[in-house]
N, C-alpha and C positions, 0 to 999 in steps of 0.2 A: 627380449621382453620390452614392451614398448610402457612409456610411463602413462601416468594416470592422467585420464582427461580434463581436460579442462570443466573448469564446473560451469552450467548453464547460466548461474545468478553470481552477480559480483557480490552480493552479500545476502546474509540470512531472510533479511525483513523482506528483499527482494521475490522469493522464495513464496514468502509465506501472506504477501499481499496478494501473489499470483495465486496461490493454491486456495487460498481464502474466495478468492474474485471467483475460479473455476466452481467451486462446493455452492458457493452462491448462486451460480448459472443450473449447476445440475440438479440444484434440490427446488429448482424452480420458481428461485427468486425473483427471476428477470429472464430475458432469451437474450444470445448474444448478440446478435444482430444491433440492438439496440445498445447493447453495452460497445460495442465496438465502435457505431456511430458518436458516443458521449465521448469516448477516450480519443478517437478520430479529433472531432472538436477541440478538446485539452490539448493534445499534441501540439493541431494547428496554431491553438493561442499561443503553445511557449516555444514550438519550435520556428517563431517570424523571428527575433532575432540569434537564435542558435541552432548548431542540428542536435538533434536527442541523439543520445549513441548507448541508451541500455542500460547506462548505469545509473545513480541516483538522481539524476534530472528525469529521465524516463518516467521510473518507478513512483517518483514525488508526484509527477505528473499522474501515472495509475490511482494511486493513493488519492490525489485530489477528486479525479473521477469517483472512485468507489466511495467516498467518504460523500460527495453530494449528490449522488446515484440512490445512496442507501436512504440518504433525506428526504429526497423529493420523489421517493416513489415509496415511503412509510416504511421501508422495512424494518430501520432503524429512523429514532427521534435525533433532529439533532443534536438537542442539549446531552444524548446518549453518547453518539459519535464526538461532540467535541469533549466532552468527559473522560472518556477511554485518549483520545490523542492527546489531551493535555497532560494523561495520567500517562503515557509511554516517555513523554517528552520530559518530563520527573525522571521518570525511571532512569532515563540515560544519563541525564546530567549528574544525577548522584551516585552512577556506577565508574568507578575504579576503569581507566583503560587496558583495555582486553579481558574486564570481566564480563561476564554475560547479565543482560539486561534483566531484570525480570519487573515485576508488577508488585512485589510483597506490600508494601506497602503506600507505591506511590498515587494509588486510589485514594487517597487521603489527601488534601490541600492541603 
């Protein structure tokens, strides 16, 4: 019996920025082509003085993309987009380590 695979994302948010980005493409938010060329860009910018290798540099990197993607093509406003990031970034700071993050209440300033 061989052990369990390796997981494809080093962490959750990883995951779920990806599967977000994809639901995004498919319900016809943007085509990927275009997505690819903006995240292309972002790379380039952060990957001049590092290489990206997949984990949370990458991802941040995604995350940047999708978050000024969703602005500047209206899907979402930004004062929307930076509302929700500011409200995750709550979220964590005042989650307990190795509790799961959640949102209950840190939509609230």
């Amino acid at each position: 019996m061989t052990g369990a695979p390796e997981p494809v994302f080093q962490e959750p948010w990883h995951a779920q920025v990806f599967a977000l980005t994809v639901h995004l493409n498919e319900t016809g938010h943007f085509v990927w082509p275009d997505w690819a060329a903006r995240f292309g860009a972002t790379l380039k910018r952060h990957g001049v003085a590092k290489e990206l290798n997949g984990g949370d540099d990458y991802f941040n990197a995604w995350l940047e993309t999708l978050e000024s993607y969703l602005a500047q093509t209206g899907v979402a406003q930004a004062s929307a987009v930076e509302t929700m990031r500011a409200a995750w970034e709550r979220a964590y700071l005042r989650t307990a380590h190795g509790d799961p993050v959640t949102l209950d209440d840190a939509l609230e300033p």
